[in-house]
PDB file of N, CA, C, O and CB in Angstrom:
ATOM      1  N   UNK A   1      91.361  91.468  91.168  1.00  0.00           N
ATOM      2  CA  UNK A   1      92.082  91.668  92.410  1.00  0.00           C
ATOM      3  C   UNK A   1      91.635  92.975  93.053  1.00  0.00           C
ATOM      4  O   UNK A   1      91.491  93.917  92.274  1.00  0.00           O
ATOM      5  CB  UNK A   1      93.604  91.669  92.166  1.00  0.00           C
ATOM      6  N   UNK A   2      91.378  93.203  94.409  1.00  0.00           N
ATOM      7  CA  UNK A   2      91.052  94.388  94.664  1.00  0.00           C
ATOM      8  C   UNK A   2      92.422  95.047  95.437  1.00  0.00           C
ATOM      9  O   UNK A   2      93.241  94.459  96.143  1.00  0.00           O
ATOM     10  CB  UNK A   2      89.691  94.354  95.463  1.00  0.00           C
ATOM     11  N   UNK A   3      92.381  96.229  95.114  1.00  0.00           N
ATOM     12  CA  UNK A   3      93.518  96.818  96.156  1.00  0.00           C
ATOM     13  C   UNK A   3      93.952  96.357  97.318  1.00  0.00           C
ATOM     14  O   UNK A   3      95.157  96.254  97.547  1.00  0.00           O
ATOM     15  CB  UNK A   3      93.251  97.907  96.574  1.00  0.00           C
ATOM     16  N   UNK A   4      92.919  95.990  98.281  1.00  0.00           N
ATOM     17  CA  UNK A   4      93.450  95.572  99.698  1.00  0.00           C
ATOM     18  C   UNK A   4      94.247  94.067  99.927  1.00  0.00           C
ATOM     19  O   UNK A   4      95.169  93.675 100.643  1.00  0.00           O
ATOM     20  CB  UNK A   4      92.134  95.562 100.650  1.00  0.00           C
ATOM     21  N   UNK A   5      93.417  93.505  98.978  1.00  0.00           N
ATOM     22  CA  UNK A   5      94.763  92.084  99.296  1.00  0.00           C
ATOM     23  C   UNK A   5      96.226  92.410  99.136  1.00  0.00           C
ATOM     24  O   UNK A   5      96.829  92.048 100.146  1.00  0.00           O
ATOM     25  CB  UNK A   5      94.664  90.704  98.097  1.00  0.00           C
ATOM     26  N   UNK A   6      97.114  93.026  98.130  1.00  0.00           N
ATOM     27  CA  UNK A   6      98.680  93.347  98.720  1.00  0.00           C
ATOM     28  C   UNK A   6      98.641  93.831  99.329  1.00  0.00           C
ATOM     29  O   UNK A   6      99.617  93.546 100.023  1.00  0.00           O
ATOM     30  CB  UNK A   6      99.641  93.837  98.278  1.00  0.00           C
ATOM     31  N   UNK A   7      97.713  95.168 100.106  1.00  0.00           N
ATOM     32  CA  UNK A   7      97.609  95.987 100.816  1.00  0.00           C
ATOM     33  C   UNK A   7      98.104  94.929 102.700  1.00  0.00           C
ATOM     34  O   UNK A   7      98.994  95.152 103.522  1.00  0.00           O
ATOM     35  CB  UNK A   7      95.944  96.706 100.372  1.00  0.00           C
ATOM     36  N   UNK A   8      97.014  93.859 102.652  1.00  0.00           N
ATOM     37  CA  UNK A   8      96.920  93.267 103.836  1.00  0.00           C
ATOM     38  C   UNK A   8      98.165  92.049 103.164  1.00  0.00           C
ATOM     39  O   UNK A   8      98.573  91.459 104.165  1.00  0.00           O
ATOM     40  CB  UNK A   8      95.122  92.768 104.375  1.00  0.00           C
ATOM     41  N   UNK A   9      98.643  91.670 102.335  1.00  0.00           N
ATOM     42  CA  UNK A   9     100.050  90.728 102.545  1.00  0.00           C
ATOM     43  C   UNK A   9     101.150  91.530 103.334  1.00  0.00           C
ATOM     44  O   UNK A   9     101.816  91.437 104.365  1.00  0.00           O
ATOM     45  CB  UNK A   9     100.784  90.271 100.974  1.00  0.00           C
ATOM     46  N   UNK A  10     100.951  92.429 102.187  1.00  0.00           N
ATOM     47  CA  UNK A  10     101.955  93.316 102.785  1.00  0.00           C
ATOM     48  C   UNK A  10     102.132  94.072 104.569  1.00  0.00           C
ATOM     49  O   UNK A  10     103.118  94.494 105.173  1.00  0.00           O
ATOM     50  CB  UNK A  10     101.770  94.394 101.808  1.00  0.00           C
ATOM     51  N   UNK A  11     100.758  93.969 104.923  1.00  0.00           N
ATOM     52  CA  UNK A  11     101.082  94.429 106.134  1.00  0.00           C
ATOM     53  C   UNK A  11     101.237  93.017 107.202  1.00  0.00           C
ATOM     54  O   UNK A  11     101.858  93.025 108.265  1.00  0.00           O
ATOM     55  CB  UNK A  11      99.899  95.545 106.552  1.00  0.00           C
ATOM     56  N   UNK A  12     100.443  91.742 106.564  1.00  0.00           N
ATOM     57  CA  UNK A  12     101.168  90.453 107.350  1.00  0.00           C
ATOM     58  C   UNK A  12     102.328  90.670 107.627  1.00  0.00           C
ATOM     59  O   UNK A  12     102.577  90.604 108.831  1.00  0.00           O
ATOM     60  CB  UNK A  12     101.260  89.190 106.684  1.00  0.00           C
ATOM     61  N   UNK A  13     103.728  91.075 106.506  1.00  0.00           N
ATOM     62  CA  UNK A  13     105.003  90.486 106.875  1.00  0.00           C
ATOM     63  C   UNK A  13     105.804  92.076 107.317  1.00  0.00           C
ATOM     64  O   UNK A  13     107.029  92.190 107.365  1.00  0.00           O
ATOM     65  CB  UNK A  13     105.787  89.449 105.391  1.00  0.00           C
ATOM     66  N   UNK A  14     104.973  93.049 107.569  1.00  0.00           N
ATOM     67  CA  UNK A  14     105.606  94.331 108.332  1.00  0.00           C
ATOM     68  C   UNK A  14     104.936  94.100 109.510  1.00  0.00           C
ATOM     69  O   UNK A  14     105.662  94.444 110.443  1.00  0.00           O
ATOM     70  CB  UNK A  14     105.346  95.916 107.713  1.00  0.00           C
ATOM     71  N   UNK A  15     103.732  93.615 109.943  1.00  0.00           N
ATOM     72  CA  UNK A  15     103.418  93.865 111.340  1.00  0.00           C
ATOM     73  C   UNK A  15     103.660  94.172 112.412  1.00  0.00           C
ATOM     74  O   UNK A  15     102.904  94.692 113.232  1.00  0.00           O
ATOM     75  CB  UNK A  15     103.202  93.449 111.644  1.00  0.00           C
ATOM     76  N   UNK A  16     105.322  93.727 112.580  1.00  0.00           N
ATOM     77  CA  UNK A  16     106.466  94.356 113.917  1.00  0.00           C
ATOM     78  C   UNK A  16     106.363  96.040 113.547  1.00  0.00           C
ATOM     79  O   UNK A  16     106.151  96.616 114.614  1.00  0.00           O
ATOM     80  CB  UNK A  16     108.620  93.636 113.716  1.00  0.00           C
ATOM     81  N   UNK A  17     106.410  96.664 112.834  1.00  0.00           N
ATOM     82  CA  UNK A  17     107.014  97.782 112.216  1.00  0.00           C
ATOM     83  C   UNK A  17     106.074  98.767 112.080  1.00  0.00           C
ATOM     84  O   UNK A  17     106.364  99.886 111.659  1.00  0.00           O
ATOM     85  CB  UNK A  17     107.599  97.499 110.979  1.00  0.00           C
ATOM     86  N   UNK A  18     104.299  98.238 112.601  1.00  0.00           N
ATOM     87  CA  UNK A  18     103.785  99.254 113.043  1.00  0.00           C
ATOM     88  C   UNK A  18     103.510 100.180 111.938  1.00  0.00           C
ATOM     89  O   UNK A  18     103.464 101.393 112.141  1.00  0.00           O
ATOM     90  CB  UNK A  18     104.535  99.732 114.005  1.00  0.00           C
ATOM     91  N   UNK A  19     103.356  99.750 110.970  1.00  0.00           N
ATOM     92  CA  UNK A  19     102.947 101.051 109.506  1.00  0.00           C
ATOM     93  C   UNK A  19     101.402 101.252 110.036  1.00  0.00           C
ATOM     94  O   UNK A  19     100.768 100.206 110.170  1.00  0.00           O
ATOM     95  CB  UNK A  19     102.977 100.238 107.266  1.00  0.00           C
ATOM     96  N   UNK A  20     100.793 102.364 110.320  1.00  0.00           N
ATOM     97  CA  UNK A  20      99.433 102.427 110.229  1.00  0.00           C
ATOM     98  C   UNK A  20      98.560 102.670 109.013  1.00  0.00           C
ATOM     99  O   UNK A  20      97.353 102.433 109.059  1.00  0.00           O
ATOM    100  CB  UNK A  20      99.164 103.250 110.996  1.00  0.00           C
ATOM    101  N   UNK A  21      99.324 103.273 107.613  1.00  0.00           N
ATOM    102  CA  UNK A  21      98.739 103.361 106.993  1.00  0.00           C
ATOM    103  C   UNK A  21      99.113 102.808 105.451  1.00  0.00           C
ATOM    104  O   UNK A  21      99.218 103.890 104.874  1.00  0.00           O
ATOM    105  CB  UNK A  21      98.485 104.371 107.305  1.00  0.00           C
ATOM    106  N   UNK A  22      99.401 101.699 104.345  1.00  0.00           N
ATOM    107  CA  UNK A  22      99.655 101.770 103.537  1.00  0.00           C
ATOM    108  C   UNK A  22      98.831 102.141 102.403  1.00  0.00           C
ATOM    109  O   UNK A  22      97.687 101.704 102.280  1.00  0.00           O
ATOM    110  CB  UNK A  22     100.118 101.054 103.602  1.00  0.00           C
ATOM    111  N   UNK A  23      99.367 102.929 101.574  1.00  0.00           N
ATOM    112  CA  UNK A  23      98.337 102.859 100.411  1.00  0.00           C
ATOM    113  C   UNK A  23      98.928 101.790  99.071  1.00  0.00           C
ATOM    114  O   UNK A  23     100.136 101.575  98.965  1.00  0.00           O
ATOM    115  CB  UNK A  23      98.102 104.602  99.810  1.00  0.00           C
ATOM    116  N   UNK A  24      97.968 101.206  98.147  1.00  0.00           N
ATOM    117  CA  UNK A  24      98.216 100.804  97.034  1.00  0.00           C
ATOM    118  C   UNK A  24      97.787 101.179  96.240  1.00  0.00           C
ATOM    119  O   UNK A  24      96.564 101.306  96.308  1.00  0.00           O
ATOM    120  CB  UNK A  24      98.159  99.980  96.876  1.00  0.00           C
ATOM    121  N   UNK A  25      98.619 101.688  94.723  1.00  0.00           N
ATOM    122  CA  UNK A  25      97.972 102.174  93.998  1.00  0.00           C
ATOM    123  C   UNK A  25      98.300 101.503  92.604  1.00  0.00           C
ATOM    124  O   UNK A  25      98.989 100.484  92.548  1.00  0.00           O
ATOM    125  CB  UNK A  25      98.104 103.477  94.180  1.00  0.00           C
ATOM    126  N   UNK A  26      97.743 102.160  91.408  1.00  0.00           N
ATOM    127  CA  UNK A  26      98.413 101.276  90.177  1.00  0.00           C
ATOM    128  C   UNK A  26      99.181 101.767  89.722  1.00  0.00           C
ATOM    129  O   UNK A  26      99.115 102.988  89.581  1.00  0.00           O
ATOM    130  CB  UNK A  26      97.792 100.882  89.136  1.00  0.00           C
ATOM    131  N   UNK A  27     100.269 101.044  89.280  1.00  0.00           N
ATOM    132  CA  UNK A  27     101.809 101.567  88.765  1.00  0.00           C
ATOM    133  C   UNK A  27     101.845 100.964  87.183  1.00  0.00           C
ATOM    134  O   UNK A  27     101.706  99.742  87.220  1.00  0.00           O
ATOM    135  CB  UNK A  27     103.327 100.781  89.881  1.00  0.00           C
ATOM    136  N   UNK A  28     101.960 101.365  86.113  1.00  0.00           N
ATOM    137  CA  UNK A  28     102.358 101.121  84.762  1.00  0.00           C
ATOM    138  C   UNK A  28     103.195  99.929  84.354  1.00  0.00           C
ATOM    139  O   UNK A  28     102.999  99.044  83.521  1.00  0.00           O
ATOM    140  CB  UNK A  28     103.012 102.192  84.373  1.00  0.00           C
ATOM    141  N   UNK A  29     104.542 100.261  85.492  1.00  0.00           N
ATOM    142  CA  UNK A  29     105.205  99.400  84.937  1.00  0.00           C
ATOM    143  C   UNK A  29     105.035  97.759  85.482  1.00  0.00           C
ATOM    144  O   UNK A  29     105.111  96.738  84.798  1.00  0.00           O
ATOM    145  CB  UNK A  29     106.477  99.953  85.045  1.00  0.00           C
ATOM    146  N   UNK A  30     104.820  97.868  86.719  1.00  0.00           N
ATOM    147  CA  UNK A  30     104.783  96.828  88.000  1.00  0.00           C
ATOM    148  C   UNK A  30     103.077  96.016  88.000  1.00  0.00           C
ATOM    149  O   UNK A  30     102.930  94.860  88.398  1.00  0.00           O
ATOM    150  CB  UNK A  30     105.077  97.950  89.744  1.00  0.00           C
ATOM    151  N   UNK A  31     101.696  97.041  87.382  1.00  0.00           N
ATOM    152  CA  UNK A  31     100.698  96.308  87.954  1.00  0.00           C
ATOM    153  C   UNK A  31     100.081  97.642  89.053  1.00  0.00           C
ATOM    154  O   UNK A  31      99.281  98.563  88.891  1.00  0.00           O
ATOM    155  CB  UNK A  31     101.378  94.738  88.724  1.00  0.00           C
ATOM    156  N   UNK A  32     100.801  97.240  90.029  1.00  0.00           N
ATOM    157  CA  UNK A  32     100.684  98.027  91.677  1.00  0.00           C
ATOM    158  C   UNK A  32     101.934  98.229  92.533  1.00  0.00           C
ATOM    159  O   UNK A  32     102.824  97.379  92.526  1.00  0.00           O
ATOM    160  CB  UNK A  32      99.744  97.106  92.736  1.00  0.00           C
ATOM    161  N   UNK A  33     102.022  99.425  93.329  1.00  0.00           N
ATOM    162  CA  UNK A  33     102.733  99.885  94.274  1.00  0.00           C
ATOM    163  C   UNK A  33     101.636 100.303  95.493  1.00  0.00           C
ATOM    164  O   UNK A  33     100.503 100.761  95.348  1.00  0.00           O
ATOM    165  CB  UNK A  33     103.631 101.030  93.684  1.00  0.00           C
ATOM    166  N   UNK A  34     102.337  99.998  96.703  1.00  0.00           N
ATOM    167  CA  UNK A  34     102.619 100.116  97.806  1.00  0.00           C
ATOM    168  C   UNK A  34     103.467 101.624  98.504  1.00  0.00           C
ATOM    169  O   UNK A  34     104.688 101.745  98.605  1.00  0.00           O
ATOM    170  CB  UNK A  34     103.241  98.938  97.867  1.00  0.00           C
ATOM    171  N   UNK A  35     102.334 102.742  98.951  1.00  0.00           N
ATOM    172  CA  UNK A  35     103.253 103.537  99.555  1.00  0.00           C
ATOM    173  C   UNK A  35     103.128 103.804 101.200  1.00  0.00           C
ATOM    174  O   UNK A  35     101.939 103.667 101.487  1.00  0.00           O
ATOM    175  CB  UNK A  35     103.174 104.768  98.808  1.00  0.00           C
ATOM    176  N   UNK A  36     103.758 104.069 102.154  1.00  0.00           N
ATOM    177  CA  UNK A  36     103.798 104.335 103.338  1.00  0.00           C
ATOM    178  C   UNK A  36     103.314 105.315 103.467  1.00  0.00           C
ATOM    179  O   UNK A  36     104.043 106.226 103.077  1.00  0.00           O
ATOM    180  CB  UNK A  36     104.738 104.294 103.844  1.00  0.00           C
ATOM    181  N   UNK A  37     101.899 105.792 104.038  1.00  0.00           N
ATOM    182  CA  UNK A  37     101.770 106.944 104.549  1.00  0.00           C
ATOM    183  C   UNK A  37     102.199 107.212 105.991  1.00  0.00           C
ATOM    184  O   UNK A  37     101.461 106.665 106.811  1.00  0.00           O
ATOM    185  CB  UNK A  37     100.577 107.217 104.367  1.00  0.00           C
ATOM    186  N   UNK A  38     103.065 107.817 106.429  1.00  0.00           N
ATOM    187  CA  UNK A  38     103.733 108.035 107.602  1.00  0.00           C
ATOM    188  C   UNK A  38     104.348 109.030 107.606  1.00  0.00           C
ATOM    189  O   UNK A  38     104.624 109.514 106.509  1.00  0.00           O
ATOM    190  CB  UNK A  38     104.460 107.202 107.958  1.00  0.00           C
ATOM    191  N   UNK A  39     104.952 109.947 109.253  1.00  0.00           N
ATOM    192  CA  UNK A  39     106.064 110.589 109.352  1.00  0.00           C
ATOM    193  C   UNK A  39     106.573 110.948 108.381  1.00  0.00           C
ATOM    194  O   UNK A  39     106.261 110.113 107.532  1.00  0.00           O
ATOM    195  CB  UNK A  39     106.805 110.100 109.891  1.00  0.00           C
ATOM    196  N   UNK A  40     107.204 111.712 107.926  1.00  0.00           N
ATOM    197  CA  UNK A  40     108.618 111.917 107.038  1.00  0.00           C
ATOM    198  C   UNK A  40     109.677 111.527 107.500  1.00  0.00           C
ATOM    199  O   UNK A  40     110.327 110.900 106.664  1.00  0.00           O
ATOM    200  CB  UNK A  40     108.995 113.173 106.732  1.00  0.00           C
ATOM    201  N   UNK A  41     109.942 111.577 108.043  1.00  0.00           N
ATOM    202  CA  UNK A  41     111.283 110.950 108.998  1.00  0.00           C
ATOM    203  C   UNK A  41     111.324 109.473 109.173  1.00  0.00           C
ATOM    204  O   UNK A  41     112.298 108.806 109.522  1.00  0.00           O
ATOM    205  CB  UNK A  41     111.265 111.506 110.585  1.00  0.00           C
ATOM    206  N   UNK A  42     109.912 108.983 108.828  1.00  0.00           N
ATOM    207  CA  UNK A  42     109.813 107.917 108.772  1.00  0.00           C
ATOM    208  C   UNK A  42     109.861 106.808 107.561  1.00  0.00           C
ATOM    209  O   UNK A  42     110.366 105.685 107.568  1.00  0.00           O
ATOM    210  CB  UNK A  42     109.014 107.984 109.300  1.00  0.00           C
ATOM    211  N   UNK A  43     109.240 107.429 106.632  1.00  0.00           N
ATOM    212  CA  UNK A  43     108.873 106.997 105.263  1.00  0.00           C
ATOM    213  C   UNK A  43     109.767 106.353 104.340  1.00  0.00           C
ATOM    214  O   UNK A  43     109.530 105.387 103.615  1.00  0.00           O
ATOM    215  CB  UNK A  43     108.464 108.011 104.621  1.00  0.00           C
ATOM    216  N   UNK A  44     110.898 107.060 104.472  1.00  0.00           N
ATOM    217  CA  UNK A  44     112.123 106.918 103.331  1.00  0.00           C
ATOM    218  C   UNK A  44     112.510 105.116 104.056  1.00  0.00           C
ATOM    219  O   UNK A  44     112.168 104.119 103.420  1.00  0.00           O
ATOM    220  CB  UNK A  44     113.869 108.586 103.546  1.00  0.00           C
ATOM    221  N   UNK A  45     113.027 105.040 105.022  1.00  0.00           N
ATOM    222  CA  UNK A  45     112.897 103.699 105.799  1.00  0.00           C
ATOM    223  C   UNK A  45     112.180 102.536 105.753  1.00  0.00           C
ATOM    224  O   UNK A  45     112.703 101.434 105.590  1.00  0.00           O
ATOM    225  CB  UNK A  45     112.649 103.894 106.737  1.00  0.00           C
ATOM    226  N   UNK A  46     110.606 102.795 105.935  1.00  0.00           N
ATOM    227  CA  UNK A  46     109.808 102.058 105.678  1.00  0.00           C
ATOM    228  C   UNK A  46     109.278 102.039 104.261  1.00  0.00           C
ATOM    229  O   UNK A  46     108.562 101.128 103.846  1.00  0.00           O
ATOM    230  CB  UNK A  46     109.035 102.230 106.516  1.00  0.00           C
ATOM    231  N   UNK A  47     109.520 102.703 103.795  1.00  0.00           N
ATOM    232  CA  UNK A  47     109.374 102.750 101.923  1.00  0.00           C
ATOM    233  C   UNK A  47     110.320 101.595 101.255  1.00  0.00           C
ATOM    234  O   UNK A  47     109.914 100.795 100.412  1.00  0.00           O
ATOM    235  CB  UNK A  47     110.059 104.491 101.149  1.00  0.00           C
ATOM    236  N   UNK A  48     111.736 101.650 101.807  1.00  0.00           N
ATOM    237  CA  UNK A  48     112.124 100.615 101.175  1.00  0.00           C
ATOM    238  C   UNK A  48     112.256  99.366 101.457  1.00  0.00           C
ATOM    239  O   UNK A  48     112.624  98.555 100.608  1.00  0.00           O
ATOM    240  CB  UNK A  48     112.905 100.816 100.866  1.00  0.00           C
ATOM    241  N   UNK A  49     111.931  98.992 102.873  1.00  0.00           N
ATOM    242  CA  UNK A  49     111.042  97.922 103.424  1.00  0.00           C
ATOM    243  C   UNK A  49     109.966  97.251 102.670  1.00  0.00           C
ATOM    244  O   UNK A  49     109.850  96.132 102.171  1.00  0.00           O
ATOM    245  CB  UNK A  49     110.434  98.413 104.468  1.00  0.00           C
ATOM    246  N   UNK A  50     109.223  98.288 102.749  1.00  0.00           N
ATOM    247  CA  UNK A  50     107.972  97.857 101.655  1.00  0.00           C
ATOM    248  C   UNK A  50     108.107  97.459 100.316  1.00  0.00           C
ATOM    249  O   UNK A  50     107.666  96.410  99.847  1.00  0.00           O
ATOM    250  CB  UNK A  50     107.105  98.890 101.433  1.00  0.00           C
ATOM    251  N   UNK A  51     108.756  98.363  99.688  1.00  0.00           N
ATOM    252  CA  UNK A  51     109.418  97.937  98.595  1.00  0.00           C
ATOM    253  C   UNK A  51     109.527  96.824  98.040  1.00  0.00           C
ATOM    254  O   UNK A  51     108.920  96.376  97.067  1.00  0.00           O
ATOM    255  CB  UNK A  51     110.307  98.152  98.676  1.00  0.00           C
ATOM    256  N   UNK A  52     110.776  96.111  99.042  1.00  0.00           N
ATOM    257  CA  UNK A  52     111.391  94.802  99.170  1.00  0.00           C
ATOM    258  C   UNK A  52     110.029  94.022  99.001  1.00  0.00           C
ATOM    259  O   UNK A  52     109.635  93.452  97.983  1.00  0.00           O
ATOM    260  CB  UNK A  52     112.289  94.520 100.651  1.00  0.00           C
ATOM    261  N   UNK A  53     109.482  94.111 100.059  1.00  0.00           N
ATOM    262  CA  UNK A  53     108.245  93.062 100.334  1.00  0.00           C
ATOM    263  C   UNK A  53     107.731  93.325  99.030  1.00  0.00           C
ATOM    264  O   UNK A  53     108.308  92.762  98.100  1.00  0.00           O
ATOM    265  CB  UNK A  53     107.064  93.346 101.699  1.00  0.00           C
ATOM    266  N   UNK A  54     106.691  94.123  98.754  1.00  0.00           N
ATOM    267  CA  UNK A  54     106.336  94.267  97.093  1.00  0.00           C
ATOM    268  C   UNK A  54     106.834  93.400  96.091  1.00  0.00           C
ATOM    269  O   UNK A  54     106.281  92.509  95.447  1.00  0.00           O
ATOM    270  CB  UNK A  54     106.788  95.506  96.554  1.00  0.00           C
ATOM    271  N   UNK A  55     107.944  93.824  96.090  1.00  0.00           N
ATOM    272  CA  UNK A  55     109.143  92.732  94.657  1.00  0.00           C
ATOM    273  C   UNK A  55     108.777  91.588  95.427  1.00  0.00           C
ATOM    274  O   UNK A  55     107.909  90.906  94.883  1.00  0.00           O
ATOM    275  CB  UNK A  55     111.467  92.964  94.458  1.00  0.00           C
ATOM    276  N   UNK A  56     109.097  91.262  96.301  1.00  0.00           N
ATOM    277  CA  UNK A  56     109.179  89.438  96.475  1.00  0.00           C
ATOM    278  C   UNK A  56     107.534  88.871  96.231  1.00  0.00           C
ATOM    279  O   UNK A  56     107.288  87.777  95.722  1.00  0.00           O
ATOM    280  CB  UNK A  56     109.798  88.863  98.481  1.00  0.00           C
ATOM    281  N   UNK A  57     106.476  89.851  96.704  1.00  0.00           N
ATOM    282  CA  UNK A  57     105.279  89.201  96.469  1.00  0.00           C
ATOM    283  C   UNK A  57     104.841  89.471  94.839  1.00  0.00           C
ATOM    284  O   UNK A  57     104.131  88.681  94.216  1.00  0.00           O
ATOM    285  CB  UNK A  57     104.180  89.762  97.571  1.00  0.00           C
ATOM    286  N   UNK A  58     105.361  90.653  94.302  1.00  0.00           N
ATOM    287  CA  UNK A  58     104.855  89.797  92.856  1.00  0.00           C
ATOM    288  C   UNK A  58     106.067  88.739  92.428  1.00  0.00           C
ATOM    289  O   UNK A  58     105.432  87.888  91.806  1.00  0.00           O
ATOM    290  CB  UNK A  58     104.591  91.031  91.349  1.00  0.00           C
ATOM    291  N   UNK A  59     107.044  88.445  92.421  1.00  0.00           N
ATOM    292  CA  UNK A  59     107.356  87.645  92.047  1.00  0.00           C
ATOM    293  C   UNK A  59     107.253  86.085  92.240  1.00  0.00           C
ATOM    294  O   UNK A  59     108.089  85.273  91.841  1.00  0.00           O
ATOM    295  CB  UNK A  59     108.020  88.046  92.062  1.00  0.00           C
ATOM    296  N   UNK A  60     105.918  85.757  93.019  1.00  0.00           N
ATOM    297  CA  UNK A  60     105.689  85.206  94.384  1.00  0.00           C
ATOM    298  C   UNK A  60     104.011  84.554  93.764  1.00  0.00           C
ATOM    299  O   UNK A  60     103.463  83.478  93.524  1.00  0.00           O
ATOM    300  CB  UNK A  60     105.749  86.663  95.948  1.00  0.00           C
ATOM    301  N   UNK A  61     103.751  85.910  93.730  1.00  0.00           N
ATOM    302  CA  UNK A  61     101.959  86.081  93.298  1.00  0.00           C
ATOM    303  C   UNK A  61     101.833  86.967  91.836  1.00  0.00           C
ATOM    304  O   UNK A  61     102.513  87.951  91.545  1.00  0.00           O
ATOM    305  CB  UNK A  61     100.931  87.192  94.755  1.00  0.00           C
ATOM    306  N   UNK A  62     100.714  86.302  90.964  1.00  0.00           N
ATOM    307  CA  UNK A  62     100.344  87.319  89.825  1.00  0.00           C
ATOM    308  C   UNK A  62      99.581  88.176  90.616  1.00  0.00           C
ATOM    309  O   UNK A  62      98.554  87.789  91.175  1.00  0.00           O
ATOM    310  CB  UNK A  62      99.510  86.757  88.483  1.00  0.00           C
ATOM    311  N   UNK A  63     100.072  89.475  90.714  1.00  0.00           N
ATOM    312  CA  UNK A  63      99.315  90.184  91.718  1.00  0.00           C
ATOM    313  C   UNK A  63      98.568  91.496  90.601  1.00  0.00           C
ATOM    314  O   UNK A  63      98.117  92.557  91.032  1.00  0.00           O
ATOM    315  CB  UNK A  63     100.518  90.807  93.162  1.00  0.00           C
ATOM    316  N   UNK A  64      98.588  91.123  89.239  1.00  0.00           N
ATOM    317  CA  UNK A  64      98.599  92.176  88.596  1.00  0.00           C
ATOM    318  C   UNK A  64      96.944  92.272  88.485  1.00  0.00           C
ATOM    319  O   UNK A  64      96.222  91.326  88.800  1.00  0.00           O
ATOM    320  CB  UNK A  64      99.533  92.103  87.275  1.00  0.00           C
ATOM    321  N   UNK A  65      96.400  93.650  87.953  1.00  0.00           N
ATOM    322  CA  UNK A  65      95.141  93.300  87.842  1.00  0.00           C
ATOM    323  C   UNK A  65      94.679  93.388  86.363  1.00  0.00           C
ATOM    324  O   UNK A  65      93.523  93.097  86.059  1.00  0.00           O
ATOM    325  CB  UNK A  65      94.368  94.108  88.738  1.00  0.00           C
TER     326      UNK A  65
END
């Protein structure tokens, strides 16, 4: 799996919401995470947006690598 495929699911189902930048990285427990690079003011918001989306697509997709 390369990084950018959750990278680009994930920005399919935010697309209204205008994230310009996500990063994915590898997480221990999960496989991969998803972080918002944005604003500060912004982040905490769209972090758990993303989040959400994250959980539903691995549970969705073996997204692990």
């Amino acid at each position: 799996m390369f990084a950018t495929e959750p990278e680009e699911m994930v920005h399919e189902r935010i697309g209204q919401l205008r994230i310009a930048h996500l990063e994915v990285r590898p997480d221990p427990a999960f496989g991969w995470a998803v972080f918002v690079v944005a604003p500060s003011q912004l982040v905490g918001r769209y972090q758990a947006i993303v989040d959400d989306i994250a959980r539903e697509l691995r549970a969705k997709y073996d997204l692990k690598e």
